[in-house]
C-alpha positions as a Markdown table, in Angstrom:
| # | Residue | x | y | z |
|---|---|---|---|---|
| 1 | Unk | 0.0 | 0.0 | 0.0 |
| 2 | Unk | 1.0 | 3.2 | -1.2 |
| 3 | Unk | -1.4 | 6.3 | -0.3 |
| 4 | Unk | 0.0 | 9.8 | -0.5 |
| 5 | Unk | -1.2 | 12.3 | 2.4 |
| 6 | Unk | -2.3 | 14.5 | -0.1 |
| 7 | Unk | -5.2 | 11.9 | -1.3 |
| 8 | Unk | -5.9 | 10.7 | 2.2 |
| 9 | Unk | -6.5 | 14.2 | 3.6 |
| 10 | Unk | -8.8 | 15.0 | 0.2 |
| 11 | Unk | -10.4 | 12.3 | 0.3 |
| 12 | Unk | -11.3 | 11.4 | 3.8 |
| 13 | Unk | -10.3 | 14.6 | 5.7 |
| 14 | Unk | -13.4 | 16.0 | 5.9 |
| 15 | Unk | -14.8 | 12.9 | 7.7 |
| 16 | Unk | -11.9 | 12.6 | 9.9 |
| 17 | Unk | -12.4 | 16.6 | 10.7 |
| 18 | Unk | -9.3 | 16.9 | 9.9 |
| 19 | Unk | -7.4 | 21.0 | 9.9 |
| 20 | Unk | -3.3 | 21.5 | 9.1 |
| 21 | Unk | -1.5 | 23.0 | 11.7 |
| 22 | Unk | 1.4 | 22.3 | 10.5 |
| 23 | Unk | 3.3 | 22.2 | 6.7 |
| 24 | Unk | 4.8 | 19.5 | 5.7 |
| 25 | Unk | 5.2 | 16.8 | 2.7 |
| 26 | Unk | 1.5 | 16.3 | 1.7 |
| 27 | Unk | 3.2 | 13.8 | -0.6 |
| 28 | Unk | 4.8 | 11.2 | 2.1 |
| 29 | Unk | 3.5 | 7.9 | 1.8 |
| 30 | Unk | 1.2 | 6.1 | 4.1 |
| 31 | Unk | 2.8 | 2.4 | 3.8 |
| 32 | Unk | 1.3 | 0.6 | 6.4 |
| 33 | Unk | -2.8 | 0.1 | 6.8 |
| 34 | Unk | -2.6 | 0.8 | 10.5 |
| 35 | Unk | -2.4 | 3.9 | 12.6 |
| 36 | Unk | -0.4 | 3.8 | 15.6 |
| 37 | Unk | -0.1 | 5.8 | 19.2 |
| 38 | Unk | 3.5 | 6.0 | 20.4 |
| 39 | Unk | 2.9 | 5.5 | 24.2 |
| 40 | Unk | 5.8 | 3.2 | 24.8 |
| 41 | Unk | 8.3 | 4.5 | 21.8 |
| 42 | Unk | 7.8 | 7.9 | 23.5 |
| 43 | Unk | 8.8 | 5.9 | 27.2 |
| 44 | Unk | 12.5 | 5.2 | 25.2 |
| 45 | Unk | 11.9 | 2.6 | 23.5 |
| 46 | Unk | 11.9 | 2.7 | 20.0 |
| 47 | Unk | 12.8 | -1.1 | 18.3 |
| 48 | Unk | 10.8 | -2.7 | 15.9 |
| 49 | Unk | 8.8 | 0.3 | 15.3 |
| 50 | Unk | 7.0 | -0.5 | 11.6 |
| 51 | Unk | 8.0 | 2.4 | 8.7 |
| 52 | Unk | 5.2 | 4.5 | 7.3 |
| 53 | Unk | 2.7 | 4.3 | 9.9 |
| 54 | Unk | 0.7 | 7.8 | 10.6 |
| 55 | Unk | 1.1 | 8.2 | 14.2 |
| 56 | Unk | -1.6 | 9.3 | 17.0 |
| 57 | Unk | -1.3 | 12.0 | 19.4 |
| 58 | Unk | -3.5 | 12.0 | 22.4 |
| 59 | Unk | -4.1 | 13.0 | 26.0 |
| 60 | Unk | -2.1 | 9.8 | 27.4 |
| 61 | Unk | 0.9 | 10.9 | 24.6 |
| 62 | Unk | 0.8 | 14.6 | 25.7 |
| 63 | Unk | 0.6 | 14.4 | 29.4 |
| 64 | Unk | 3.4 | 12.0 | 29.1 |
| 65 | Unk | 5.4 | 14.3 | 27.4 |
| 66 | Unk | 4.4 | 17.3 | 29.2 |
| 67 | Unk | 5.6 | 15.7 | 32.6 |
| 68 | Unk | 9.3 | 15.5 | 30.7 |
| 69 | Unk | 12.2 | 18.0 | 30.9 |
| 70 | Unk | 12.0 | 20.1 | 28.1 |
| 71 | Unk | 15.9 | 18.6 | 26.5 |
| 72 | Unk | 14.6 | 14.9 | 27.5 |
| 73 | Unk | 10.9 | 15.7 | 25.8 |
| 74 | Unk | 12.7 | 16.8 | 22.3 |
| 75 | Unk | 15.2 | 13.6 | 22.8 |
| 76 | Unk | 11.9 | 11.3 | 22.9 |
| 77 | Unk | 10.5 | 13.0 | 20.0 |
| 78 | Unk | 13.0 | 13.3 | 17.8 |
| 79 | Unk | 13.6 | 9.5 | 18.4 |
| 80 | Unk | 10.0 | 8.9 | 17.4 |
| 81 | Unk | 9.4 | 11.3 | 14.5 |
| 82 | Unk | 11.3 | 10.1 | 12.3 |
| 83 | Unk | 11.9 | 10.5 | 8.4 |
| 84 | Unk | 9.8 | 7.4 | 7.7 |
| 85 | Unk | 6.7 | 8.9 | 9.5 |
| 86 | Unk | 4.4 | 9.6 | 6.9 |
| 87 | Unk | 1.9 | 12.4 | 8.9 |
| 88 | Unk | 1.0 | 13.2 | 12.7 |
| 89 | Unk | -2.4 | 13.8 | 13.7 |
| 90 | Unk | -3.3 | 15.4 | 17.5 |
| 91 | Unk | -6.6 | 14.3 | 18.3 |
| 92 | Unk | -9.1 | 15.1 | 21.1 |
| 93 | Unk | -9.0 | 19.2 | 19.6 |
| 94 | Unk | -5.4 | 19.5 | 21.7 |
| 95 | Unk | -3.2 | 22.0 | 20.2 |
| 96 | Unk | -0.2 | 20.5 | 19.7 |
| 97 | Unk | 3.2 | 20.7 | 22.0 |
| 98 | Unk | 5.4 | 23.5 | 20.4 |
| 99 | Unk | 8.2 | 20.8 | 20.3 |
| 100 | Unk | 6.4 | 18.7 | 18.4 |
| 101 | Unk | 5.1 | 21.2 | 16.2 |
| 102 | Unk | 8.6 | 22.4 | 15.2 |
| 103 | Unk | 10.3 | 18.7 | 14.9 |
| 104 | Unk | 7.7 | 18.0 | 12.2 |
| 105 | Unk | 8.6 | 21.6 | 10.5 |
| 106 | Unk | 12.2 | 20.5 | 10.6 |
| 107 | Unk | 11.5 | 17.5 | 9.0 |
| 108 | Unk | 8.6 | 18.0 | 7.1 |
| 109 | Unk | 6.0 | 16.0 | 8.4 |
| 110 | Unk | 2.6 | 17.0 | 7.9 |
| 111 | Unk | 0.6 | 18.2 | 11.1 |
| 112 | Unk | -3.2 | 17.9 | 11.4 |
| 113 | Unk | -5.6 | 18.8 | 14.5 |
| 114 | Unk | -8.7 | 16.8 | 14.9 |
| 115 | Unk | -11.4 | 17.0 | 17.8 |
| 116 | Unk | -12.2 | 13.4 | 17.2 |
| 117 | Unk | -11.6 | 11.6 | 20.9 |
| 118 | Unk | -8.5 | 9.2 | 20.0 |
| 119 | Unk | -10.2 | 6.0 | 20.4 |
| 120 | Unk | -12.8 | 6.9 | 17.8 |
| 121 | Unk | -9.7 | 8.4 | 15.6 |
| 122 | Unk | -7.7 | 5.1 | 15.8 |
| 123 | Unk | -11.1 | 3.1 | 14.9 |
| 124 | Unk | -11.9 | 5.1 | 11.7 |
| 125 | Unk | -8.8 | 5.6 | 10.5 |
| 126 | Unk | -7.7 | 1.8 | 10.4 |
| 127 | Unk | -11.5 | 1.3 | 8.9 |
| 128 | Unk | -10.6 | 3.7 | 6.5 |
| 129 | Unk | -7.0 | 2.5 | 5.8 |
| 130 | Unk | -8.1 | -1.5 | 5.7 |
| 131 | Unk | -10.6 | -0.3 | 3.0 |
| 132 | Unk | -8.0 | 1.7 | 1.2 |
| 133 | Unk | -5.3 | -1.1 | 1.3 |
| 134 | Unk | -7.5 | -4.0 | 0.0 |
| 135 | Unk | -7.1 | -5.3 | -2.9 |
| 136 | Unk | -9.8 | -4.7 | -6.0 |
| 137 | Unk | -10.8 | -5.3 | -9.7 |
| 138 | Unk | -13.1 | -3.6 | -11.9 |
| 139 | Unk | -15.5 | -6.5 | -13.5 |
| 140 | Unk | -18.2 | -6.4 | -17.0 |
| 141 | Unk | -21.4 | -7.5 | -15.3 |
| 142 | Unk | -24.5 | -6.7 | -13.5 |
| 143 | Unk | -24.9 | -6.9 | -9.5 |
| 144 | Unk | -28.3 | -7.1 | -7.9 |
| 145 | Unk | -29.2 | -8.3 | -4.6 |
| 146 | Unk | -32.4 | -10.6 | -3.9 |
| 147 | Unk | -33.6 | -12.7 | -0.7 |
| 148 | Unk | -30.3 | -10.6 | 0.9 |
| 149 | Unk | -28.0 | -12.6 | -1.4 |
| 150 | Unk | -25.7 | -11.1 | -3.6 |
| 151 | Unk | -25.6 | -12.1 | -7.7 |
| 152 | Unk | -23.0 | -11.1 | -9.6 |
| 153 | Unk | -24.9 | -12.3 | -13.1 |
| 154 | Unk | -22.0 | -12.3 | -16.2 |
| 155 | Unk | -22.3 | -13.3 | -19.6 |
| 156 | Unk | -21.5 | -12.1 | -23.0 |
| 157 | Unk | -22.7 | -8.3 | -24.7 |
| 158 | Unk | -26.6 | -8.5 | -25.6 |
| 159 | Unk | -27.0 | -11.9 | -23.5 |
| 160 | Unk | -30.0 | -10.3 | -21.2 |
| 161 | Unk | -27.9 | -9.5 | -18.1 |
| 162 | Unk | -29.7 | -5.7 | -17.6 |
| 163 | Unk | -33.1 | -7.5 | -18.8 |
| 164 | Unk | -32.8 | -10.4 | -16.2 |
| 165 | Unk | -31.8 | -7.4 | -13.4 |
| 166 | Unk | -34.4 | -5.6 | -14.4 |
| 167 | Unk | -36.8 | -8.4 | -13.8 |
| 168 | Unk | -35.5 | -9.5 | -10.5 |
| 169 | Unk | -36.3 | -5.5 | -9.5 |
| 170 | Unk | -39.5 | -5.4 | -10.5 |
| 171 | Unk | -39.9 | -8.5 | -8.1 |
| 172 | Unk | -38.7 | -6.5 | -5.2 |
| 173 | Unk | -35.0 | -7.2 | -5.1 |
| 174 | Unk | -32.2 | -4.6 | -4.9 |
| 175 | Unk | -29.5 | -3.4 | -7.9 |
| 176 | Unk | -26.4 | -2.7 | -7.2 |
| 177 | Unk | -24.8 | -1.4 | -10.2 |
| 178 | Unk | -25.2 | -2.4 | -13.7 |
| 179 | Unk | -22.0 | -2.9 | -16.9 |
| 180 | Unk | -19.2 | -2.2 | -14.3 |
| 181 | Unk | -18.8 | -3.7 | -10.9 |
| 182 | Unk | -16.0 | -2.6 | -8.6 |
| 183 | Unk | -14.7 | -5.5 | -6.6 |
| 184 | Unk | -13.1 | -5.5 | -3.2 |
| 185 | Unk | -11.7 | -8.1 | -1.5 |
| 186 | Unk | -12.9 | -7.9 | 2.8 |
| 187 | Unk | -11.3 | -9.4 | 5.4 |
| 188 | Unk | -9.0 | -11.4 | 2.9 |
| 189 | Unk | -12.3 | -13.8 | 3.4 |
| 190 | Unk | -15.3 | -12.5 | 0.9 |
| 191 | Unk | -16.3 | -10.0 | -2.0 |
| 192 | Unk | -18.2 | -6.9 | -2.1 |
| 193 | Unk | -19.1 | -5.5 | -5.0 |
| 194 | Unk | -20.2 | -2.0 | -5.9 |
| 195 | Unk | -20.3 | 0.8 | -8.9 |
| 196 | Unk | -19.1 | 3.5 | -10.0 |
| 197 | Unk | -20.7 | 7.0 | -8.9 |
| 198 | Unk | -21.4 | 8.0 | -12.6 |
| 199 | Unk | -23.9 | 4.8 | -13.4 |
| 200 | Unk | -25.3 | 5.1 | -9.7 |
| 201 | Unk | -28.6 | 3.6 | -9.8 |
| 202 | Unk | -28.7 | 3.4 | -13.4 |
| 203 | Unk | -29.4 | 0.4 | -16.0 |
| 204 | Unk | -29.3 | 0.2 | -19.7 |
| 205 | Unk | -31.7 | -2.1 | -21.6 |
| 206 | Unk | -31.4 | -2.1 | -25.6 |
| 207 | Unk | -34.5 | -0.5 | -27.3 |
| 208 | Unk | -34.9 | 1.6 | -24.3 |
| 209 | Unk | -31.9 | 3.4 | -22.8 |
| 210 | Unk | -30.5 | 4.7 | -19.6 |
| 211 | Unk | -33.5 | 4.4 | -17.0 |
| 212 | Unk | -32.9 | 5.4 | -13.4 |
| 213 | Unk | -34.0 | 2.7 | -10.8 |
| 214 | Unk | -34.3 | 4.7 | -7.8 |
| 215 | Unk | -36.5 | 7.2 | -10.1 |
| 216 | Unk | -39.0 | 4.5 | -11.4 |
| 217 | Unk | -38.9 | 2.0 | -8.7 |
| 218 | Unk | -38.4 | 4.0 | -5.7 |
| 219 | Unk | -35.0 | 3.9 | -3.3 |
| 220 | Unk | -35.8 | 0.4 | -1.7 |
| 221 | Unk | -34.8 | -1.0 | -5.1 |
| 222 | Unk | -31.2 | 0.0 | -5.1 |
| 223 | Unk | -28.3 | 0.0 | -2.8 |
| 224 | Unk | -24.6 | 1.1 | -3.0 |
| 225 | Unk | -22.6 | -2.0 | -2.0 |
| 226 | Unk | -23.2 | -6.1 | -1.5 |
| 227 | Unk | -21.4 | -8.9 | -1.0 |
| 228 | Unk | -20.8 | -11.4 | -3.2 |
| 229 | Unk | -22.3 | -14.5 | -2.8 |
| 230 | Unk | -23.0 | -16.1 | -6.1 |
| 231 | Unk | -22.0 | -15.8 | -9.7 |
| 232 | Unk | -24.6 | -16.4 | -12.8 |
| 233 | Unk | -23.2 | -17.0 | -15.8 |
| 234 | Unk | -25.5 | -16.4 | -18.7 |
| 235 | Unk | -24.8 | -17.6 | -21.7 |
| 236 | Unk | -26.9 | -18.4 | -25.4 |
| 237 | Unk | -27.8 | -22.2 | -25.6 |
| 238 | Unk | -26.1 | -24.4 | -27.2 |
| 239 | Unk | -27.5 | -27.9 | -28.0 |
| 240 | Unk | -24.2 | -29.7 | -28.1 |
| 241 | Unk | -24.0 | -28.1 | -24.6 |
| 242 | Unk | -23.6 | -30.7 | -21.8 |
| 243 | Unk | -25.6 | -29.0 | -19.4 |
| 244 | Unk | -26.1 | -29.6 | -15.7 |
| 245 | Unk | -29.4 | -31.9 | -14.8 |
| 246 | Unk | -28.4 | -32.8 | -11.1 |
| 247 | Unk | -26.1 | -30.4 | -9.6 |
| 248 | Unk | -24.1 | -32.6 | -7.7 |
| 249 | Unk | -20.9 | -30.8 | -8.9 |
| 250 | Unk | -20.1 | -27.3 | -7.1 |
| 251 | Unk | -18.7 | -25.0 | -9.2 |
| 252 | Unk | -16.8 | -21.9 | -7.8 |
| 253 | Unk | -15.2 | -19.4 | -10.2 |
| 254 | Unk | -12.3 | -17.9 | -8.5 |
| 255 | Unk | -12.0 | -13.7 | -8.4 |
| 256 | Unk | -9.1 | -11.8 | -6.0 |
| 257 | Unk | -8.4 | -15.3 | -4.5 |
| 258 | Unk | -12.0 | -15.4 | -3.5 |
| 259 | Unk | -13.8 | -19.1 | -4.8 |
| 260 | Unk | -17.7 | -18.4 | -5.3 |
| 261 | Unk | -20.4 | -20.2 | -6.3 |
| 262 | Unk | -21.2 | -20.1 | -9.8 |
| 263 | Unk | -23.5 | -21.4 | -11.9 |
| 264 | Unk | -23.9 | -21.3 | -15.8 |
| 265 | Unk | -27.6 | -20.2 | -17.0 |
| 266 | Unk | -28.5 | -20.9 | -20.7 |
| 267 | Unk | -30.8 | -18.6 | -22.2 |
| 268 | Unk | -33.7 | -19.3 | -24.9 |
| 269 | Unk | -36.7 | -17.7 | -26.1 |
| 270 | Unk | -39.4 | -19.1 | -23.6 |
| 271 | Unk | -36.9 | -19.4 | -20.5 |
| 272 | Unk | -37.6 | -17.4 | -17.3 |
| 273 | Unk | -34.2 | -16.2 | -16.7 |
| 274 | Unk | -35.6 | -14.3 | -13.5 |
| 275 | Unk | -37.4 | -17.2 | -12.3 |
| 276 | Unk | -34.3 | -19.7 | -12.5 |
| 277 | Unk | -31.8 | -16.8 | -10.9 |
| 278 | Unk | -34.5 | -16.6 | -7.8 |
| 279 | Unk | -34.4 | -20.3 | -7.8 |
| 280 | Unk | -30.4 | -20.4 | -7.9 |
| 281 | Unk | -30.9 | -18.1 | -4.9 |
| 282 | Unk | -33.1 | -19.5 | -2.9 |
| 283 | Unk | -30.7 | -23.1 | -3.0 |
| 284 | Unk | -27.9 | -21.2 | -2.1 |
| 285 | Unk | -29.6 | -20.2 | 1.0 |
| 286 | Unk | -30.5 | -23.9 | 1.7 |
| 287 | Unk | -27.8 | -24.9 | 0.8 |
| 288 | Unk | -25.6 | -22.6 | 3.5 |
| 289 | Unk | -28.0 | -23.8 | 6.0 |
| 290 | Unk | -27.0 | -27.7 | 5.6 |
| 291 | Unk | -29.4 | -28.6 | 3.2 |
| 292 | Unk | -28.1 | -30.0 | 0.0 |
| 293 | Unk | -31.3 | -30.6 | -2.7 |
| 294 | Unk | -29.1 | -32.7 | -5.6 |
| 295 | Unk | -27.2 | -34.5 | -2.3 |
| 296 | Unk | -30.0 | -35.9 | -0.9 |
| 297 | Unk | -31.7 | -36.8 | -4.3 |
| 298 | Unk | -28.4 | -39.0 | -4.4 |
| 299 | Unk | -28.5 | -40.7 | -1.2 |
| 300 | Unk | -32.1 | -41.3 | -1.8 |
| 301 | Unk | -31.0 | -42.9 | -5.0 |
| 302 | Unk | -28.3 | -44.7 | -3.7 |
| 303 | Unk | -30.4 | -46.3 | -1.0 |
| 304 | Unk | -32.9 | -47.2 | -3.6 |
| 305 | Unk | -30.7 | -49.1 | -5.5 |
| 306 | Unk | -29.2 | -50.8 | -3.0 |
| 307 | Unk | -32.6 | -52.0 | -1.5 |
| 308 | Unk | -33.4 | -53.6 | -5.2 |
| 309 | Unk | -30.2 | -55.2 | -4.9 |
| 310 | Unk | -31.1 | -56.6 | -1.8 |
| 311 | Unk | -34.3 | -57.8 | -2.4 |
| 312 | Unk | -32.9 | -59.4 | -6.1 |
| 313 | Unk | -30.6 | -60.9 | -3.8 |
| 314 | Unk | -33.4 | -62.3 | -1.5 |
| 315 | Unk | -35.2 | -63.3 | -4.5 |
| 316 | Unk | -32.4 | -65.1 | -6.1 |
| 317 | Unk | -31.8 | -67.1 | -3.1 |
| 318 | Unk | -35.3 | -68.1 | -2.1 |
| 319 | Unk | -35.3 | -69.6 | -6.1 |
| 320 | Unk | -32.3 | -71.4 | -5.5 |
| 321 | Unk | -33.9 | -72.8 | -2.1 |
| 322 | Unk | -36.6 | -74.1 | -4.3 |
| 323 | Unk | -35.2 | -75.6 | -7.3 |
């Protein structure tokens, strides 16, 4: 992660309250996700502290260092400031310490004020910084959410992908952005998909044009970010298609190191696309709660055959008894 002062403070400064004090590099780079408070490297001890971190100020850091001698308290801080720190920010509305104030002129660290209490700081900023820092891909495909489950529904240009969204809205489910869908990868564990602030709200169906959902269908019918849950692949039949009549196998397409569901749709005049993506849906939520539909088809089959065998077994024997 590489994010310039400069773009943090534009970008999120206003949220974080944030006011220069102090001038500095606005381009230093934040390199770790992670904000830190200096309590102990400001005690003396200053190993193993991580490069590029922005660092805290708060009551605990400033009483400290106003109970110091004035020689010892520009020892600590010049120990802790060092080239490698990308911005300080004094929270709480505290103005900063004049030593620490000038340390950062001298070596051209940028100085913000915030009246945000330090806890609440630390919490946002690592929200924000975690959010900034994950990793992300811009996708061709339309993202809708219905029965709370996200479907990321792909497929080649013209294939119905706006038409099939468009039908699951009019049903009552939610879009989430329509022709480009920015990925994220969360917690290094899911997906959550969102779009672009240009095409907010907005879908294009051929013969038609731009509509706005949140216009025609009213603001329950949209939302601004969903995770990922499934992936819908539609795609123009093919009769020398093997497709899937048993869904025994599980496929899971593989985005930002993420694997997700996926299943592959063919579309034909006469096929309810809408119908068979609710359906795909409402699986996948048995399905995470243990039951398994094409799973217990197959034990039910298995157990089947295996009591014909038996009983040709018992009926074979009983003839041999006879004869």
């Amino acid at each position: 992660m590489e994010l310039s002062i400069r773009d943090f403070y534009s970008k999120h400064g206003k949220r974080l309250k944030l006011e220069l004090t102090g001038a500095g590099k606005l381009e230093n780079k934040i390199l770790v996700p992670e904000a830190e408070r200096p309590g102990l490297s400001l005690a003396g001890f200053v190993q193993n502290r991580a490069k590029g971190r922005i660092l805290i100020f708060g009551r605990a850091e400033l009483q400290f260092l106003q109970d110091l001698e004035p020689s010892i308290r520009r020892e600590r801080l010049l120990a802790v400031l060092g080239v490698d720190v990308p911005t300080v920010i004094v929270s709480r509305g505290f103005a900063p310490l004049p030593e620490l104030a000038m340390i950062c002129k001298e070596r051209s660290i940028p100085l913000f004020a915030t009246p945000i209490p330090t806890m609440e700081l630390f919490t946002q900023i690592t929200v924000i910084l975690a959010e900034e820092s994950s990793e992300k891909i811009s996708k061709h495909g339309t993202l809708v959410e219905a029965f709370g489950v996200g479907v990321f529904i792909t497929g080649d240009s013209a294939v119905g992908k706006s038409e099939a969204a468009l039908g699951l809205i009019e049903r009552g489910h939610r879009l989430i952005s329509d022709d480009v869908v920015r990925i994220k990868k969360r917690e290094s564990t899911y997906l959550e998909g969102s779009g672009p602030e240009l095409t907010r709200h907005l879908l294009e169906i051929r013969g038609i044009g731009i509509i706005n959902v949140a216009h025609l269908y009213g603001a329950v019918c949209v939302s601004e970010r969903q995770r990922i849950d499934v992936i819908v692949e539609l795609e123009a039949w093919n009769d020398k298609h093997f497709y899937d009549r048993v869904g025994l196998e599980e496929k899971r397409r593989e985005i930002l190191g993420v694997k997700v569901p996926y299943h592959i749709v063919p579309v034909k005049p006469g096929r309810d696309i809408v119908l068979l993506i609710e359906t795909i849906v409402l699986n996948h939520r048995l399905k995470e709660l243990g039951y398994n539909s094409a799973k217990e088809f197959n034990r039910k089959l298995l157990e089947t055959i295996a009591k014909h065998k038996r009983q040709e077994g018992a009926y074979e024997t009983a003839a041999r008894s006879e004869g």
